[in-house]
N, CA, C and O atoms as CSV, one atom per row, in Angstrom:
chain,resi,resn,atom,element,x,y,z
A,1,UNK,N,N,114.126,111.185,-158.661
A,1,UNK,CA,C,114.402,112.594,-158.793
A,1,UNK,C,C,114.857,113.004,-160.194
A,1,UNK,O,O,115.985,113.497,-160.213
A,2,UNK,N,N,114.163,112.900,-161.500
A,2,UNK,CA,C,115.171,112.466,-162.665
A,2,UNK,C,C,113.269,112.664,-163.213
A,2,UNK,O,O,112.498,111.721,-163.391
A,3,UNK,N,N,112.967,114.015,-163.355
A,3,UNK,CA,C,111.962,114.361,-164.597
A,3,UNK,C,C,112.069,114.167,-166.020
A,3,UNK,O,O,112.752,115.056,-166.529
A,4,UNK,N,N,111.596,113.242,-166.912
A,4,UNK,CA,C,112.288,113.407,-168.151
A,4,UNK,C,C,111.931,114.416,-169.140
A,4,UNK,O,O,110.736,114.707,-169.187
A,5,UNK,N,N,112.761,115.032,-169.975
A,5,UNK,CA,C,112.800,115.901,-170.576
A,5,UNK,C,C,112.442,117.566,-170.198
A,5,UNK,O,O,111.966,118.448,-170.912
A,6,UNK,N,N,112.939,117.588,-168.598
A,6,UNK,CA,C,112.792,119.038,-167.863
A,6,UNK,C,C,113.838,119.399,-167.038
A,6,UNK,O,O,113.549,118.913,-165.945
A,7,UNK,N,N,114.517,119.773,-166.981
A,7,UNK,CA,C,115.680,120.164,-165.833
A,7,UNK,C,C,114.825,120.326,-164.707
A,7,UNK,O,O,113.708,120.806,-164.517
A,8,UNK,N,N,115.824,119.697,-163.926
A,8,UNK,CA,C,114.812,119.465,-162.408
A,8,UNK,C,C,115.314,120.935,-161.265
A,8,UNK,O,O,116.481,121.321,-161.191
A,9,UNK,N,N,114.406,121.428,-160.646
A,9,UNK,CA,C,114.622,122.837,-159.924
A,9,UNK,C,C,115.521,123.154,-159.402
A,9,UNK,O,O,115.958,122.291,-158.640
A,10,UNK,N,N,115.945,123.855,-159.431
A,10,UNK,CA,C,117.034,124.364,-158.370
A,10,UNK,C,C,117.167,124.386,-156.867
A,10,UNK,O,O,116.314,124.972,-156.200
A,11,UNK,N,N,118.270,123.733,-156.254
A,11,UNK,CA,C,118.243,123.594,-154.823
A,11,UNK,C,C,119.871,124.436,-154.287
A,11,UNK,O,O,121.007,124.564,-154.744
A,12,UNK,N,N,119.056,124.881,-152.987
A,12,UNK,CA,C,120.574,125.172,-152.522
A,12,UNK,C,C,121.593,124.451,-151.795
A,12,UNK,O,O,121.517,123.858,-150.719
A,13,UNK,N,N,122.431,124.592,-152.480
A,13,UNK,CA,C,124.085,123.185,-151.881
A,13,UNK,C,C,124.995,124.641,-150.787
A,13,UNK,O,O,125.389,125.802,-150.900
A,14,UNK,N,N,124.926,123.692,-149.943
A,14,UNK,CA,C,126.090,123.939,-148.476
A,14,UNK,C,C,127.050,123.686,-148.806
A,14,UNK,O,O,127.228,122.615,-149.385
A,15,UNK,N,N,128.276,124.738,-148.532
A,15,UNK,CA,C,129.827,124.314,-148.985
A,15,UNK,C,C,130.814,124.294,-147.553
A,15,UNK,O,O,130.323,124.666,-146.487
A,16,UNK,N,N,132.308,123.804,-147.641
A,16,UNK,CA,C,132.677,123.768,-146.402
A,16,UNK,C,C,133.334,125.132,-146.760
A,16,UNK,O,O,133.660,125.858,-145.821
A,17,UNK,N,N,133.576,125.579,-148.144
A,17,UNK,CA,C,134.866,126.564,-148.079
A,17,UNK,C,C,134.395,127.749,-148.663
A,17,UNK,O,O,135.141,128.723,-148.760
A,18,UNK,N,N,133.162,127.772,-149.087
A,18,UNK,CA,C,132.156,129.189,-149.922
A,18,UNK,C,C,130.978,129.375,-149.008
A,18,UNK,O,O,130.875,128.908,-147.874
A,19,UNK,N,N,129.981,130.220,-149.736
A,19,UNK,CA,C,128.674,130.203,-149.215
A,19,UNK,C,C,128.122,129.569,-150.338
A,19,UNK,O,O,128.485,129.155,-151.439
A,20,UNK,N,N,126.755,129.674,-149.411
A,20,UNK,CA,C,125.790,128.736,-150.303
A,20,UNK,C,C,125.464,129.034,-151.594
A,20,UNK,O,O,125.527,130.224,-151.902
A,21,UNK,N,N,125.070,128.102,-152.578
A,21,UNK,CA,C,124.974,128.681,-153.346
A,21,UNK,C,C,124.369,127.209,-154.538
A,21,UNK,O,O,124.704,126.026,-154.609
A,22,UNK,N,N,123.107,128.274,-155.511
A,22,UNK,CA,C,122.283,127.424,-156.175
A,22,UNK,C,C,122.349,126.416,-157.160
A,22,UNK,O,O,122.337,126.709,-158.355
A,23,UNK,N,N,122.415,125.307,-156.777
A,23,UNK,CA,C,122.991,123.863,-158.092
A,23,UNK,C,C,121.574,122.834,-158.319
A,23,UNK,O,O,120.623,122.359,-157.698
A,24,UNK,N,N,122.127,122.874,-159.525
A,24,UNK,CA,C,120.825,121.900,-159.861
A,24,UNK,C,C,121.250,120.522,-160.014
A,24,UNK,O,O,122.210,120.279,-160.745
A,25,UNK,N,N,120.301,119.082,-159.068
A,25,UNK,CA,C,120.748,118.420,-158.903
A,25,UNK,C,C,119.854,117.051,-159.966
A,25,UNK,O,O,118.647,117.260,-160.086
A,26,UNK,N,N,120.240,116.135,-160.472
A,26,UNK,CA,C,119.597,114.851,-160.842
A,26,UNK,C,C,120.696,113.523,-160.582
A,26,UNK,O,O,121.892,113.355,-160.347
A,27,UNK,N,N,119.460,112.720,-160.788
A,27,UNK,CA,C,120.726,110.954,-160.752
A,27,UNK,C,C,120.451,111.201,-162.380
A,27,UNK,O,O,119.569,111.577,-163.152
A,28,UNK,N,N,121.688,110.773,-162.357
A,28,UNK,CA,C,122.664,110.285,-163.728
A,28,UNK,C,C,121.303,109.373,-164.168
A,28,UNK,O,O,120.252,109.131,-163.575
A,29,UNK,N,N,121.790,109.017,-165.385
A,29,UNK,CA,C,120.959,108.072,-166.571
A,29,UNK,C,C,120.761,106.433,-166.388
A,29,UNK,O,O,119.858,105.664,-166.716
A,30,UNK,N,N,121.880,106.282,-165.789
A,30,UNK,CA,C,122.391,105.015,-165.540
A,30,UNK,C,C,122.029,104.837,-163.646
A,30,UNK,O,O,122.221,103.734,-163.135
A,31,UNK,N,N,121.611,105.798,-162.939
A,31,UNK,CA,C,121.023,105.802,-161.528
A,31,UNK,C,C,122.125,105.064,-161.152
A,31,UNK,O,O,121.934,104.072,-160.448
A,32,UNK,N,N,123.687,105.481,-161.623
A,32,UNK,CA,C,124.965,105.397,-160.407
A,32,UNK,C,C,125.418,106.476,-159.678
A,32,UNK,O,O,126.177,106.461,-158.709
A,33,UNK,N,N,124.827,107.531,-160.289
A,33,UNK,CA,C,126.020,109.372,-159.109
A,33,UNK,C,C,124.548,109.499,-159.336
A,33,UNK,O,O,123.629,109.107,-160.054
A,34,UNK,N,N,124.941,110.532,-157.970
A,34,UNK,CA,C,124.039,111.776,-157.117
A,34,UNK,C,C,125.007,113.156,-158.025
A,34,UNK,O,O,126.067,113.575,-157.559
A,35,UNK,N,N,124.352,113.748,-159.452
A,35,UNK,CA,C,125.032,114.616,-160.031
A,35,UNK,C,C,124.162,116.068,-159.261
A,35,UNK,O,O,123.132,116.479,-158.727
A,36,UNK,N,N,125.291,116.323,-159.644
A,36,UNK,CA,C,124.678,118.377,-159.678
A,36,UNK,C,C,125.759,119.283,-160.448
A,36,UNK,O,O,126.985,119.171,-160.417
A,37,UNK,N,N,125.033,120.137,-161.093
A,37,UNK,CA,C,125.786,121.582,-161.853
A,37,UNK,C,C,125.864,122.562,-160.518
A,37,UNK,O,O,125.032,122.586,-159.611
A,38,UNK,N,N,126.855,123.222,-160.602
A,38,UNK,CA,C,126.721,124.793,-159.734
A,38,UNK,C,C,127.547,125.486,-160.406
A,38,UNK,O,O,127.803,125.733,-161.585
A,39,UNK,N,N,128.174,125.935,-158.629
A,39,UNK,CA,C,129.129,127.433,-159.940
A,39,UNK,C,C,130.187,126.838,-160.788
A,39,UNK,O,O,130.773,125.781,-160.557
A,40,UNK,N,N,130.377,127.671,-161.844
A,40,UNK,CA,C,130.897,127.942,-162.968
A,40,UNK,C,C,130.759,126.318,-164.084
A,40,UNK,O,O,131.351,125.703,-164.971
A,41,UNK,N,N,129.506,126.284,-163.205
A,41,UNK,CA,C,128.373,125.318,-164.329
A,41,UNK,C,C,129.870,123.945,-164.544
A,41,UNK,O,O,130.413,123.753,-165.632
A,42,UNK,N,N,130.141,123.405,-163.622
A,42,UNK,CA,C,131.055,122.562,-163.615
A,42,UNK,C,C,129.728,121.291,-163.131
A,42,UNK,O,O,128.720,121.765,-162.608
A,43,UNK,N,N,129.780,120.019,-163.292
A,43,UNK,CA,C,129.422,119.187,-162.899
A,43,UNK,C,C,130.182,118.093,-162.189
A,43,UNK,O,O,131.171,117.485,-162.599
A,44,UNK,N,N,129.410,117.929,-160.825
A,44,UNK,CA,C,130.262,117.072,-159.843
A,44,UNK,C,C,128.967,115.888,-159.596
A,44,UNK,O,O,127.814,115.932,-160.024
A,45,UNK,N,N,129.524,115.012,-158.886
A,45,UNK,CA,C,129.165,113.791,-158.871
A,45,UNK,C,C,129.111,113.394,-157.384
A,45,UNK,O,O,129.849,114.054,-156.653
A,46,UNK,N,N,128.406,112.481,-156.838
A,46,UNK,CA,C,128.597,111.438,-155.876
A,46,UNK,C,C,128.453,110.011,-155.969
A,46,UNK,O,O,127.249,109.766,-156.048
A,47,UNK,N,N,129.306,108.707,-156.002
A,47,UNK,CA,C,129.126,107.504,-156.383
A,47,UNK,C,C,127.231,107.268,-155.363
A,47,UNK,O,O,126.921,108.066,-154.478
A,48,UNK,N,N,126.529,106.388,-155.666
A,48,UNK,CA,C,125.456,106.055,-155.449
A,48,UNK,C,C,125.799,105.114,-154.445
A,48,UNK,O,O,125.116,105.064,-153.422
A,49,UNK,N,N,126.775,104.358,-154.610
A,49,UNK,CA,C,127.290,102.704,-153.953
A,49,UNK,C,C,127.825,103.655,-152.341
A,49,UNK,O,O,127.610,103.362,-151.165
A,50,UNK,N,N,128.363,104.512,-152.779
A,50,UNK,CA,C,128.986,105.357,-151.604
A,50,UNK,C,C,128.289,106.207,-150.743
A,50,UNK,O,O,128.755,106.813,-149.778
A,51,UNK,N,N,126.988,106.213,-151.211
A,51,UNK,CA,C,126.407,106.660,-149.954
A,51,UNK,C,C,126.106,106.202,-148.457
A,51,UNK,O,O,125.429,105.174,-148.452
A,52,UNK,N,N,126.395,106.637,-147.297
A,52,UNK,CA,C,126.088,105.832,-146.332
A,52,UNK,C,C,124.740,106.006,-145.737
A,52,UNK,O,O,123.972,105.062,-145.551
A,53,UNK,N,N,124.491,107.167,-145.463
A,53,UNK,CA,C,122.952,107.672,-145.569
A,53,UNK,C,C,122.839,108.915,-145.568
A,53,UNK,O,O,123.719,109.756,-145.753
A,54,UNK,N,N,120.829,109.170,-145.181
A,54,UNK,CA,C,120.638,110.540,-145.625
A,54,UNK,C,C,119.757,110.588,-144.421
A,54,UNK,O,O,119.085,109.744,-143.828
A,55,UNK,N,N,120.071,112.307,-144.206
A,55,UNK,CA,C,119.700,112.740,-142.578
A,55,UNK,C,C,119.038,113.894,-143.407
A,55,UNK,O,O,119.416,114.528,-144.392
A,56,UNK,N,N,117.886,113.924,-142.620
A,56,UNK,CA,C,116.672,114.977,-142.684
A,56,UNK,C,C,116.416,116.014,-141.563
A,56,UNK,O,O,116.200,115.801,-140.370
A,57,UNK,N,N,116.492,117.207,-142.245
A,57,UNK,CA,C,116.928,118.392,-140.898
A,57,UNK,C,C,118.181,119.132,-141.490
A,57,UNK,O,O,118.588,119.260,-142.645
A,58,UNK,N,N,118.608,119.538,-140.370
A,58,UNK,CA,C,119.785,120.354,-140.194
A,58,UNK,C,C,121.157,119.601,-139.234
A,58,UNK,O,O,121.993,120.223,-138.578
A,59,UNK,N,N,121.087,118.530,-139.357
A,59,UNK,CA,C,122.163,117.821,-138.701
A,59,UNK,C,C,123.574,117.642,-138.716
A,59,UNK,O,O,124.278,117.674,-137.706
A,60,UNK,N,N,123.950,117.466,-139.802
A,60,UNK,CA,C,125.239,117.347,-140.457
A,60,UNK,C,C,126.210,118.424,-139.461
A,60,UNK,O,O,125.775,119.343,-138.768
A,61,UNK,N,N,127.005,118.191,-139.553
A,61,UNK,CA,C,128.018,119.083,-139.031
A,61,UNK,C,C,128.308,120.627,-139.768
A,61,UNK,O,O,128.288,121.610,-139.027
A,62,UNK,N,N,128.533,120.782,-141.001
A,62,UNK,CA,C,127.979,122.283,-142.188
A,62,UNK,C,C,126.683,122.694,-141.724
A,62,UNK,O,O,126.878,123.777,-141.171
A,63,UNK,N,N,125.590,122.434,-141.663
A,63,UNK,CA,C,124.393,122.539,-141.613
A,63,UNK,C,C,124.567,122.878,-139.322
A,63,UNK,O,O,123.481,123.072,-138.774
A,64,UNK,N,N,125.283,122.888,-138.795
A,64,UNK,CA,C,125.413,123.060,-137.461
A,64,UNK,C,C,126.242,124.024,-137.317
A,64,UNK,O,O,126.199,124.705,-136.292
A,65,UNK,N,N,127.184,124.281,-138.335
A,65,UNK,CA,C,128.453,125.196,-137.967
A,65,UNK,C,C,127.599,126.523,-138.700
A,65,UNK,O,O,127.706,127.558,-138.044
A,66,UNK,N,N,126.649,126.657,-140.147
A,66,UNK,CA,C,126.133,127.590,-140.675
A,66,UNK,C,C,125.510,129.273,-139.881
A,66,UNK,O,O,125.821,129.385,-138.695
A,67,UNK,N,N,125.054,129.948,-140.227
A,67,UNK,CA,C,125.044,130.859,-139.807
A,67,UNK,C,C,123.574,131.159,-140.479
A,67,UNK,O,O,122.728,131.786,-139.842
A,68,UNK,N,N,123.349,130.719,-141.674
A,68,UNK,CA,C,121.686,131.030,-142.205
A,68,UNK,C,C,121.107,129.362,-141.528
A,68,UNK,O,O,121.677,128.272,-141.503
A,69,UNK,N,N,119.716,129.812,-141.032
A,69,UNK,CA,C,118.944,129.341,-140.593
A,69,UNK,C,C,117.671,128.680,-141.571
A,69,UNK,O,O,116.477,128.866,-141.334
A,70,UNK,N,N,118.185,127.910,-142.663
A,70,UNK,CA,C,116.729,127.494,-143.183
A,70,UNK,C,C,116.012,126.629,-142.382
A,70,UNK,O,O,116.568,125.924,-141.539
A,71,UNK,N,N,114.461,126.626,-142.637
A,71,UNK,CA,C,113.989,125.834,-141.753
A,71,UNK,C,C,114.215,124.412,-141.517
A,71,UNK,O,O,113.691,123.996,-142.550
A,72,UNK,N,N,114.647,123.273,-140.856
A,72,UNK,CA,C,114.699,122.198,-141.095
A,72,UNK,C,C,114.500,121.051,-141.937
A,72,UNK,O,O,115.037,120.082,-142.472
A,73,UNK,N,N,113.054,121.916,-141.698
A,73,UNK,CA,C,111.789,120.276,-142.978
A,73,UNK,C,C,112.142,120.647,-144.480
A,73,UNK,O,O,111.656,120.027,-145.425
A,74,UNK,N,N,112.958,121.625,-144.616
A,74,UNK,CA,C,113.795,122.135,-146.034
A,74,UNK,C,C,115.282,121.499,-146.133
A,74,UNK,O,O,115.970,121.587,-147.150
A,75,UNK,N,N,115.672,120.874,-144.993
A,75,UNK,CA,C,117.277,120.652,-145.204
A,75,UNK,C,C,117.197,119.087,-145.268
A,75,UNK,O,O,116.339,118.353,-144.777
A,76,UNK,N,N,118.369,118.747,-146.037
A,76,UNK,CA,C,119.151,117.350,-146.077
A,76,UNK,C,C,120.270,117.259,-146.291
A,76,UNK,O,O,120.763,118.238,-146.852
A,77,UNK,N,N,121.026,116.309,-146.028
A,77,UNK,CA,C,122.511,115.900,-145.992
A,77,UNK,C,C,122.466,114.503,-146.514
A,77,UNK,O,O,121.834,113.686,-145.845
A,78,UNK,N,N,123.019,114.130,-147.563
A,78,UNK,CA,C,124.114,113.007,-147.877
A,78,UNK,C,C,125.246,112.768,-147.859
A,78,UNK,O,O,126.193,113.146,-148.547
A,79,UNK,N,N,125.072,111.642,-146.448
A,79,UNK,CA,C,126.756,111.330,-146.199
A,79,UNK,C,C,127.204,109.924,-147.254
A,79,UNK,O,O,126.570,108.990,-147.744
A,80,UNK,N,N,128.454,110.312,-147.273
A,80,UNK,CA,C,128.730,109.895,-148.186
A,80,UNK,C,C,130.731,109.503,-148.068
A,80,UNK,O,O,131.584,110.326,-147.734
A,81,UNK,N,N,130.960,108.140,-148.431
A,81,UNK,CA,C,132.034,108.108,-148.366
A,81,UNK,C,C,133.057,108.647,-149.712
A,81,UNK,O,O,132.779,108.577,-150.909
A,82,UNK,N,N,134.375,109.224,-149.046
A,82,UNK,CA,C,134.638,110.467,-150.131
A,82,UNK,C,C,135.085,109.509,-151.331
A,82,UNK,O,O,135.291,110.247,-152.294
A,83,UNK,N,N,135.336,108.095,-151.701
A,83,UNK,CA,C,135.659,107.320,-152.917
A,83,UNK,C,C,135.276,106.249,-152.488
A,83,UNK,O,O,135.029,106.163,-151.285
A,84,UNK,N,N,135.121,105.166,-153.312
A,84,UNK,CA,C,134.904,104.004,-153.771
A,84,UNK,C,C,135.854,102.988,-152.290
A,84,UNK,O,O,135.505,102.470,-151.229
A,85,UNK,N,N,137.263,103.165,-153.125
A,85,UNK,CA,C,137.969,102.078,-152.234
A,85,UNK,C,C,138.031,102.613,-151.253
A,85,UNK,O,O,137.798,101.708,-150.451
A,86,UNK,N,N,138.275,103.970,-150.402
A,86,UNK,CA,C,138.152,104.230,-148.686
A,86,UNK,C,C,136.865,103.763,-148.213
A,86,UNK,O,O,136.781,103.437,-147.029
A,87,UNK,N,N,135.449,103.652,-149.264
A,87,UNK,CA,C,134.244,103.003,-148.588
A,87,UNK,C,C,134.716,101.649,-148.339
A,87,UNK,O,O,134.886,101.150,-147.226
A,88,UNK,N,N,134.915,101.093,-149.472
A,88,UNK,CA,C,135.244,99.344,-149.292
A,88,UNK,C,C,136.108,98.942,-148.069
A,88,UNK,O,O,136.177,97.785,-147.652
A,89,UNK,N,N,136.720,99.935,-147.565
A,89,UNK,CA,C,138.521,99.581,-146.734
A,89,UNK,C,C,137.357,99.997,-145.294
A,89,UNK,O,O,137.216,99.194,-144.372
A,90,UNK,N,N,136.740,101.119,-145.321
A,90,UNK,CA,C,136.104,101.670,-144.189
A,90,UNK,C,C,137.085,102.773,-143.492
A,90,UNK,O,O,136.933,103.136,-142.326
A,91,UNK,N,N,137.930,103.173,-144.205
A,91,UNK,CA,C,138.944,104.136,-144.067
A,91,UNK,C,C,138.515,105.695,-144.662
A,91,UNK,O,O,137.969,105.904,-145.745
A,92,UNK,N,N,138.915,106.724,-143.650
A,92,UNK,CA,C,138.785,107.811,-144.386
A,92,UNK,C,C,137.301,108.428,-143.685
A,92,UNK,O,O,136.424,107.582,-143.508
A,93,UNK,N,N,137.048,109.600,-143.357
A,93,UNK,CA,C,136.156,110.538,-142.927
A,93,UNK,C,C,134.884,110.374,-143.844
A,93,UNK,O,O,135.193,110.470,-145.031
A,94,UNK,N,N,133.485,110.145,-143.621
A,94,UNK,CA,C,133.067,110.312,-144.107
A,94,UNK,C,C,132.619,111.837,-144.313
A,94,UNK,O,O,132.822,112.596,-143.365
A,95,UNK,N,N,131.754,112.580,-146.006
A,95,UNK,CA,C,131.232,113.775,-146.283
A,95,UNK,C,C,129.970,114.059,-146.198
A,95,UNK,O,O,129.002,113.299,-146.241
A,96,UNK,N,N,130.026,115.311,-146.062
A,96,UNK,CA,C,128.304,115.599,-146.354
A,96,UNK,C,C,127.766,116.477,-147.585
A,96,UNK,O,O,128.083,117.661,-147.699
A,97,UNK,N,N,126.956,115.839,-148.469
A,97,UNK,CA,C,126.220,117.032,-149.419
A,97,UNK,C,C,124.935,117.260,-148.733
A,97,UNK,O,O,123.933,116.560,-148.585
A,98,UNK,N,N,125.394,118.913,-148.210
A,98,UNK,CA,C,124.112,119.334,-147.700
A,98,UNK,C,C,123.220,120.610,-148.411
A,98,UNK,O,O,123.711,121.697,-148.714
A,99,UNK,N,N,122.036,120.284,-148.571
A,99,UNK,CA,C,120.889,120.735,-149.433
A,99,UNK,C,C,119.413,121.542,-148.712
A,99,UNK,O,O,118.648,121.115,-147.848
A,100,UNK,N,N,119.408,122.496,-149.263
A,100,UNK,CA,C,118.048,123.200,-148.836
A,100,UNK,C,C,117.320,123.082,-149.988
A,100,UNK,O,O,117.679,123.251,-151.153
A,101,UNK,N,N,115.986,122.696,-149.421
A,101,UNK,CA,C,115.249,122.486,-150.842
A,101,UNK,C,C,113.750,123.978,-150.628
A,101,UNK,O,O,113.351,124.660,-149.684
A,102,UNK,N,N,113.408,123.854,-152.030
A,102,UNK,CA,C,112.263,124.852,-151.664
A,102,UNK,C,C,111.026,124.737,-150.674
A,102,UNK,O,O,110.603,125.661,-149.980
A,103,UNK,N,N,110.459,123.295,-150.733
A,103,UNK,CA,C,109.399,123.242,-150.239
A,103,UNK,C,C,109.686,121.935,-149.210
A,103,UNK,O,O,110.505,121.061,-149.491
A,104,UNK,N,N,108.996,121.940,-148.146
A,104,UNK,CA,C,108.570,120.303,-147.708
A,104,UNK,C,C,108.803,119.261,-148.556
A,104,UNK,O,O,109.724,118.445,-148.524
A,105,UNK,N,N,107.627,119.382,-149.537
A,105,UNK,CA,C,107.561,118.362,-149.973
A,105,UNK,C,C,108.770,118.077,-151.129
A,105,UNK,O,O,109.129,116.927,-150.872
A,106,UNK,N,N,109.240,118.362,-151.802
A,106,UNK,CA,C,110.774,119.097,-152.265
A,106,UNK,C,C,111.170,118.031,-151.890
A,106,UNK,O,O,110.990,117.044,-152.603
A,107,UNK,N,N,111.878,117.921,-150.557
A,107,UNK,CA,C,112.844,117.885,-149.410
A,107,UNK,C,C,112.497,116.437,-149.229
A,107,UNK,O,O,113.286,115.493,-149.231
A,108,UNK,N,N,110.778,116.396,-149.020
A,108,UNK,CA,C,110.559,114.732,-149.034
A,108,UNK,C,C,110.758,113.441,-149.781
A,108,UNK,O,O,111.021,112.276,-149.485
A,109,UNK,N,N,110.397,114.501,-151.450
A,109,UNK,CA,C,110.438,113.798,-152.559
A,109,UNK,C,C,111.903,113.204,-152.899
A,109,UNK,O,O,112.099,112.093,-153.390
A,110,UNK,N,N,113.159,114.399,-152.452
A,110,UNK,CA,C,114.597,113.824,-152.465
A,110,UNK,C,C,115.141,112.846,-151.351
A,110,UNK,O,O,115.915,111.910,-151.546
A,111,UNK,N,N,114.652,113.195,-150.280
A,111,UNK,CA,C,115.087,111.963,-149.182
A,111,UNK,C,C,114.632,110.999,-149.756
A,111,UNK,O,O,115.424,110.224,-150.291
A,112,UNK,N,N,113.165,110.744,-149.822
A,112,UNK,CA,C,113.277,108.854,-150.221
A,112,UNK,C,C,113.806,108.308,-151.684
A,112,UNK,O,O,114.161,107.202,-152.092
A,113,UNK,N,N,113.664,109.894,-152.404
A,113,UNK,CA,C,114.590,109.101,-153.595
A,113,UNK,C,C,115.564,108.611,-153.782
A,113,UNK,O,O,115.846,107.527,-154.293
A,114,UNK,N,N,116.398,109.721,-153.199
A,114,UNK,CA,C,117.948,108.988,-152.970
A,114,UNK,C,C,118.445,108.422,-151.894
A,114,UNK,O,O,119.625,108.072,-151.903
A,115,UNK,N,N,117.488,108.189,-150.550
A,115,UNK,CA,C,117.284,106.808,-150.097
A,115,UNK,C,C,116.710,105.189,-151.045
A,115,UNK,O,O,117.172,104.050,-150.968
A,116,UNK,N,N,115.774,105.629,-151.727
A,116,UNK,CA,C,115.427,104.292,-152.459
A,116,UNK,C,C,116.486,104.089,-153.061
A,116,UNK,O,O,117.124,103.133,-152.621
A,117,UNK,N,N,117.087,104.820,-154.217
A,117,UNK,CA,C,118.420,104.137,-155.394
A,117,UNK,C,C,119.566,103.855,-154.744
A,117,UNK,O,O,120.437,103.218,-155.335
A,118,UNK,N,N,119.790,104.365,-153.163
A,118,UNK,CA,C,120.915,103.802,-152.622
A,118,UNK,C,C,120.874,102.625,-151.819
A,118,UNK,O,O,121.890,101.969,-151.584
A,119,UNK,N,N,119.583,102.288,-151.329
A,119,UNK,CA,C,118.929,101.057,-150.956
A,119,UNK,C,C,119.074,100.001,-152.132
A,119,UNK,O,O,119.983,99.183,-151.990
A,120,UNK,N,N,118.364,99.923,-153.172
A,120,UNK,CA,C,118.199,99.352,-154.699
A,120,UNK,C,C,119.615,98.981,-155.039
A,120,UNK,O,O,119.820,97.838,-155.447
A,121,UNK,N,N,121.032,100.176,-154.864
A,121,UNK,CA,C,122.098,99.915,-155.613
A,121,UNK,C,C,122.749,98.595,-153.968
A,121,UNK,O,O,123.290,97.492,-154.046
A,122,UNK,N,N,122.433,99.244,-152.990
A,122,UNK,CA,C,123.078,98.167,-152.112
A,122,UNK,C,C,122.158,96.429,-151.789
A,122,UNK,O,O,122.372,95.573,-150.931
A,123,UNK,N,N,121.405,96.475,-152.612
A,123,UNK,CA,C,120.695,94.955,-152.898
A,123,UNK,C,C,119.472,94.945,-151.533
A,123,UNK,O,O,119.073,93.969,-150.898
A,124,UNK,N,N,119.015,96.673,-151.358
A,124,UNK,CA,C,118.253,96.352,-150.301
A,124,UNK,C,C,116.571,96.536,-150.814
A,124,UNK,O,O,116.455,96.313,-152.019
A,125,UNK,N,N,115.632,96.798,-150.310
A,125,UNK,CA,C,114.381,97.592,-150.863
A,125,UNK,C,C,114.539,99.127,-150.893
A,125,UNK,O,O,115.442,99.958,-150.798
A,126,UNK,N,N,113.281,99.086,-151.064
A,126,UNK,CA,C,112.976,100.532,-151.369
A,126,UNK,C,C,113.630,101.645,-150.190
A,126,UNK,O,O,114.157,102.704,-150.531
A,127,UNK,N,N,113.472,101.132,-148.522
A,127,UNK,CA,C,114.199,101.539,-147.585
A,127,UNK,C,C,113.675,103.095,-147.392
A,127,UNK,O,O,114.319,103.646,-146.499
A,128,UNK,N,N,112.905,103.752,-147.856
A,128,UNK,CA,C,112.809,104.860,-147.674
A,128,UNK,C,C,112.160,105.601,-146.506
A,128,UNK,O,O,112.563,106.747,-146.311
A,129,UNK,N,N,111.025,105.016,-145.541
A,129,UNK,CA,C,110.456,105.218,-144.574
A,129,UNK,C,C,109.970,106.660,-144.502
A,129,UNK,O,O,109.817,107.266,-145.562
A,130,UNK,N,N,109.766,107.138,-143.575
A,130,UNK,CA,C,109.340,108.683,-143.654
A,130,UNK,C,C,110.187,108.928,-141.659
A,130,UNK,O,O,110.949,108.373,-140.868
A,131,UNK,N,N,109.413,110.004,-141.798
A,131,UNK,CA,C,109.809,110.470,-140.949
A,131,UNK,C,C,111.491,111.338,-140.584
A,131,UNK,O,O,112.266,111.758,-141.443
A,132,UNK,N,N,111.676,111.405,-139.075
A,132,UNK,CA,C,112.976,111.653,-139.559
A,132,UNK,C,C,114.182,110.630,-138.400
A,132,UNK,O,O,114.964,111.004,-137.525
A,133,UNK,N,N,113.980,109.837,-138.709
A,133,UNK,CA,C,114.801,108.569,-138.782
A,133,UNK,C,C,116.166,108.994,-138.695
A,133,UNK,O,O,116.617,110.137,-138.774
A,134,UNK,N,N,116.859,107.720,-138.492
A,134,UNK,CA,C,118.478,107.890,-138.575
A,134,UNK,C,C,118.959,108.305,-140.349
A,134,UNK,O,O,119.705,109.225,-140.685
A,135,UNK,N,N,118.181,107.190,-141.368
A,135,UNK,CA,C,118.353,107.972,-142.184
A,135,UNK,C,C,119.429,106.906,-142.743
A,135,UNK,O,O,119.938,107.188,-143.828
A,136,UNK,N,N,119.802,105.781,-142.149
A,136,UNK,CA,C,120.404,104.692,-142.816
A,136,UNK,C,C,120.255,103.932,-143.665
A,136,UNK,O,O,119.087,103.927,-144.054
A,137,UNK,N,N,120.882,103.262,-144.164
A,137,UNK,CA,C,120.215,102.078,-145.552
A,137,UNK,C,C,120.224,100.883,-144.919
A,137,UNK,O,O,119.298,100.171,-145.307
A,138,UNK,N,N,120.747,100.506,-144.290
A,138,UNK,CA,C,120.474,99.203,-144.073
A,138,UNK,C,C,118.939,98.598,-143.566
A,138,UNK,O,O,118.199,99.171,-142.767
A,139,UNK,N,N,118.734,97.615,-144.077
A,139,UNK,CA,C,117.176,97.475,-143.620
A,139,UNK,C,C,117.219,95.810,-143.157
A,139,UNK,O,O,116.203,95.262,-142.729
């Protein structure tokens, strides 16, 4: 997910405490964070190692409680444990970054991507499958 030399499109990010609203997302240089810009052009991060998986649809719990209806084959969620050492300990709630993308294929192209680099960073394959699966890494 990482065009070189183009800023990659704009997607819409699900919040627990705002409305939605448009951030542009890439993996870092080094393919360790799930980055994105949004409002007030701040950049936030997700560790890569910390992902647990990625669910395709409208599943997530944000994406269930919402009130706009994008179509499904447009939505994704990365759960994700909220730091490093609560992943390692297995302590602590896991999160969701949840995403509407423009198109299908959009939506497809980011699930297996950031299924593959979180597969790759956890010593697995490519792991990406299609469909709409549990959406786990382990393989």
């Amino acid at each position: 997910p990482r065009a070189a030399g183009r800023r990659p499109p704009p997607l819409l990010k699900y919040c627990r405490l705002s409305k939605p609203h448009v951030a542009h997302f890439q993996l870092s240089l080094d393919e360790t964070r799930l980055e994105w810009v949004g409002k007030n052009a701040r950049t936030k991060h997700v560790p890569i190692s910390c992902i647990l998986r990625v669910l395709e649809g409208r599943h997530s719990e944000l994406f269930k409680k919402a009130t706009s209806q994008h179509p499904a084959e447009l939505c994704f969620s990365v759960i994700y444990a909220e730091n490093e050492k609560k992943h390692k300990s297995g302590t602590g709630k896991p999160r969701s970054l949840d995403v509407v993308c423009t198109d299908r294929a959009q939506a497809q192209m980011w699930t297996f991507g950031v299924r593959a680099v979180a597969a790759r960073a956890k010593g697995g394959g490519v792991g990406g499958g299609g469909g709409s699966g549990s959406g786990d890494l382990a393989t």
